[in-house]
N, C-alpha and C positions, 0 to 999 in steps of 0.2 A: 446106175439107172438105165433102162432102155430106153430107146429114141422115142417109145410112144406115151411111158411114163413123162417126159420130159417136156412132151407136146401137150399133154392130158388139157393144162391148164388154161394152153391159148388156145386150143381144137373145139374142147368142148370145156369150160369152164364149170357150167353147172356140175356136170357127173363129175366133174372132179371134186366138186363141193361136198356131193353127197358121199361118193366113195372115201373120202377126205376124213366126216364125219362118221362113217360106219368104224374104219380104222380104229380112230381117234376114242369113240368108245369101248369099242374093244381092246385096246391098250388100258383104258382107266378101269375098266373090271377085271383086269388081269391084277392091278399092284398089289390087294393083300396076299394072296395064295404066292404070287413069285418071290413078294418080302422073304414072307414066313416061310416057305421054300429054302432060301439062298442062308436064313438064320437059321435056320434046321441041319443047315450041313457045315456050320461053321463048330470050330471046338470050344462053345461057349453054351452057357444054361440059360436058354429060353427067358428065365425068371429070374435071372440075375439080375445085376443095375447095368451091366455090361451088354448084356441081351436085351435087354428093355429099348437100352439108348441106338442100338445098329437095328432093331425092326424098326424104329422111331427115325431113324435119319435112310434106312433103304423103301420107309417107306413112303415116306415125305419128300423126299427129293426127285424120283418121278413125278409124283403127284403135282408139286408145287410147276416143276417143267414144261407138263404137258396141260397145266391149267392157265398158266403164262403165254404159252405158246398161240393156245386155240383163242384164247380172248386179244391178244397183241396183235394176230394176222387176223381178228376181225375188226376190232378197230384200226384196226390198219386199211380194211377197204372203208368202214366209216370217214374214215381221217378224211379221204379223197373227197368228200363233201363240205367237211369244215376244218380248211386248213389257216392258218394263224391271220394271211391277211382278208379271207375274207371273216374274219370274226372280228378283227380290226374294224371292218368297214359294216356289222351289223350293230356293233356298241356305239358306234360313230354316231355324234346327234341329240342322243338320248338322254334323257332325264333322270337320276336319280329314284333310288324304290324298286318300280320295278325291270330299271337295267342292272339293277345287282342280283334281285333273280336269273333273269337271262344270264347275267355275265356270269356266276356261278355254273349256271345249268353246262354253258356253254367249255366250261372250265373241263367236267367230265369227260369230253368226247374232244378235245384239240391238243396235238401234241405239246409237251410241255417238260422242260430237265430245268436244273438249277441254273444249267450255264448258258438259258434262254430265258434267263429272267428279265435283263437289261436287254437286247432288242428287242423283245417281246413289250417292257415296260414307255421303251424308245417310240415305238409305232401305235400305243395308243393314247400317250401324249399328242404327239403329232395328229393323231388323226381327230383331237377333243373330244378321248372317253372322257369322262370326269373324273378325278382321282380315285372315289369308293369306291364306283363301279371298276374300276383298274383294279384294284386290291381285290375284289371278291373274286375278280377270275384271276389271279396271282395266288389266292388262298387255296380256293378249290382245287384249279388245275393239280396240281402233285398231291395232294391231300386225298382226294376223292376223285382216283384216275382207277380206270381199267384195271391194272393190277392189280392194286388193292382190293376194291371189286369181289376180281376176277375169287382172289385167293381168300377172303375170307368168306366166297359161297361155297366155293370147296373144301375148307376147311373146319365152317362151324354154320353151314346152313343159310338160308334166303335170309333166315327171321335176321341173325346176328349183321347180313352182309345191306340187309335195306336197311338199319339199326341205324349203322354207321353211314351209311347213304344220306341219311336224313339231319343225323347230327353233322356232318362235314357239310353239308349244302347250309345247316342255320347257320354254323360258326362263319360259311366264309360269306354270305348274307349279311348278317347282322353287323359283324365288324369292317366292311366294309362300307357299309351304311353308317356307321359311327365314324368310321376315317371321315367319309364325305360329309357327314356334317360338323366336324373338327374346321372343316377350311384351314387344312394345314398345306395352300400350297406353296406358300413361302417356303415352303422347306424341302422343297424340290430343289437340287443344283439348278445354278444359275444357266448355264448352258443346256439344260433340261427347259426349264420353263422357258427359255429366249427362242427355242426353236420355234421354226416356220407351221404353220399348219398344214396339211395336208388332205387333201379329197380324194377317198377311193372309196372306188366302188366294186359291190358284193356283186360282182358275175360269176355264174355257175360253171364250174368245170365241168366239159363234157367229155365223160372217160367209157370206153367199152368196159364192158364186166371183166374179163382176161386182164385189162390194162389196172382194174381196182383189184384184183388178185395180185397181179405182180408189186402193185403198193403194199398188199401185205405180208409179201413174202419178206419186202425192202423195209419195215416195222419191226418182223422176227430177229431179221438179223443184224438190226440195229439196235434195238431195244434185250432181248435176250443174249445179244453177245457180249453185252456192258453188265447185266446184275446178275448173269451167272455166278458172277465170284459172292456176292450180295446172298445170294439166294443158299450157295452150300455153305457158308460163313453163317447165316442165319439159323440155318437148320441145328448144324453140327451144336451152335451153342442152345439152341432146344430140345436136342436129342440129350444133351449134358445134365439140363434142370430134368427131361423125363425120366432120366436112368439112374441121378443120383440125389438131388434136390428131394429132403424129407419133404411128405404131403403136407404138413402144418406148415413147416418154412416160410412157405410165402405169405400165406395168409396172416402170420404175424406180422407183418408190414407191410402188404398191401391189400390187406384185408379188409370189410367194412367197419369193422371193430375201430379200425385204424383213425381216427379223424384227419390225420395229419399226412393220408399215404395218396391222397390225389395231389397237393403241392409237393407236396416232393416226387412223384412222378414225374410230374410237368416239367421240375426244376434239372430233372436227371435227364429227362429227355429232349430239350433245348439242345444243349450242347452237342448231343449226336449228332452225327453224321450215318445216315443211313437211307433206305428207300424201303418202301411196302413190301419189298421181294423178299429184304434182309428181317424185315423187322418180325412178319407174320406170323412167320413159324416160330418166333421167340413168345408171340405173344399167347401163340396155344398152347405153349409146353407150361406160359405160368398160370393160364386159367385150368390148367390141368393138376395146378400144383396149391388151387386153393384161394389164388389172388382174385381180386374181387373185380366185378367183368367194369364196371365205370371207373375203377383205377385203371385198369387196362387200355380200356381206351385213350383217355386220355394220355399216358404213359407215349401209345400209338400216336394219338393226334400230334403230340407236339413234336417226334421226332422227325414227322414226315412233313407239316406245316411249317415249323420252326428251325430247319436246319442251319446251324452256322455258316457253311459254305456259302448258302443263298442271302445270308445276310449279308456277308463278307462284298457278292455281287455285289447285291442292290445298294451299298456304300457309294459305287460310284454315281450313280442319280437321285440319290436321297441322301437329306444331312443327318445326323446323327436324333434328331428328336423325330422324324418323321420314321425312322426306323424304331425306333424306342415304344413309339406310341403304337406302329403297327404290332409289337412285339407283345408288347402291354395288353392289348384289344383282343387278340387271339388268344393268347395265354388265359384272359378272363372269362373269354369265352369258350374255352377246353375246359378247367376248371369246373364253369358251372356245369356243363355234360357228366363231367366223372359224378360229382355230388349227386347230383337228381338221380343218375342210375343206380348207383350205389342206394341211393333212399329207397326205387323202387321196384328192383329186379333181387 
């Protein structure tokens, strides 16, 4: 890069936004023609399952990259606005209802991984969120983040990507609203509940725009250098069900016909381990393959809400029924999403 490319961002931030953004779409109108191009020159038949599955993974994997990219370096200058303690300190106080709103809402737009579930869970103890409200931005946050977002507007449209918008903001609402009125806080570890309270307060960070760019340059290459492996791991096994997976296949079991194929979605996708990076392009290649779109989701919701790892965390500040019951609450309310859409999509 030269010295003035390199300066662009602190010099003049804005033109770099825009010039940024003109690139950025001229890279995304480039992917079919360069796919289909680079398969064109390979010693394979277009319309083979062979051919099918390398336009399907050359051409998905830019896609997915440069859709992760531009939405992770803008949340990334968002972040600088709501970073974890001051979202601590706007749940702080508050009542029940409509702080699980907020703390959902708030769940979208604040950094959040599995292995920030326990300090994260730590500081709004201390700071007395109420426990629903702690679970709704626990649910939401990984559930109904950015990338997920990001890739299923890119992938299947506004309509499909506000779809799921809406159903991950009720699920992590509503069961977190049922946690809080459970009053399960006995079942918080003892050294969990016994901690001190805490008072803080939501001051604004005052950052030049340059200084909220460089936050998300610091978001790209933390967040995109961890699910790149996620993200062509994910493809490649969707490029597999596009190229060789018969069209009826899926739809025999997870098709509406199916009654029994949103529980066993849910139950198949608990135990993963995965993030929205990995999971999305698996989940287009099976709605392309006939599975039925509220199986789908759900299938989606519980691998991204429910993952083992984060359960495993949150062991160590919750007893085993207070984990069960979180598990329980979610799981019923993914469930109901797959049925209803299923009934009327």
């Amino acid at each position: 890069m030269t010295a003035l490319t390199l300066a662009l961002p602190q010099r003049y931030p804005r033109s770099f936004l825009l010039l940024a953004a003109i690139v950025w779409l001229a890279l995304y109108q480039a992917l079919v023609p360069v796919s289909e191009a680079i398969v064109a020159t390979l010693p394979v038949q277009r319309d083979s399952h062979l051919g099918a599955a390398l336009q399907f993974f050359l051409y998905d994997t830019p896609k997915v990259v440069l859709l992760l990219t531009a939405v992770v370096f803008v949340m990334g200058i968002v972040n600088t606005w709501f970073t974890p303690e001051r979202t601590r300190a706007l749940l702080a106080g508050r009542s029940e209802g409509a702080s699980n709103v907020l703390a959902a809402g708030l769940g979208i737009v604040t950094p959040f991984c599995s292995c920030s579930a326990v300090p994260l869970f730590i500081g709004f103890v201390q700071a007395g969120v109420p426990l629903g409200v702690t679970f709704s931005f626990l649910i939401a946050a990984p559930m109904v983040n950015e990338v997920a977002l990001a890739l299923l507007l890119g992938l299947f449209g506004w309509q499909i990507a506000l779809l799921y918008l809406t159903l991950g903001l009720s699920v992590a609402i509503m069961a977190g609203w049922v946690i809080g009125r459970l009053k399960m806080e006995a079942h918080l570890e003892d050294w969990v509940r016994d901690m001190p309270r805490v008072q803080i307060a939501a001051g604004l960070t005052q950052l030049t725009l340059a200084e909220r760019i460089d936050a998300g340059f610091a978001s790209v290459r933390s967040i995109v250098g961890k699910v790149w492996p996620y993200i062509l791991a994910g493809i490649a096994v969707g490029a597999g069900i596009h190229g060789w997976v018969p069209q009826d296949f899926m739809a025999s079991f997870m098709g509406k016909d199916a009654w029994w194929s949103v529980p066993l979605a849910v139950l198949i996708g608990v135990p993963m381990y995965t993030n929205a990076a990995g999971i999305i392009p698996v989940v287009q290649a099976l709605l392309a393959k006939g599975a039925a779109l509220g199986t789908v989701l759900a299938f989606m919701m519980s691998v991204i809400a429910l993952s083992l790892p984060e359960m495993i965390i949150l062991r160590k500040v919750l007893k085993p029924g207070l984990i069960a019951t979180f598990v329980g609450v979610v799981a019923c309310g993914i469930l109901i999403v797959g049925f209803i859409f299923n009934l009327v999509i």
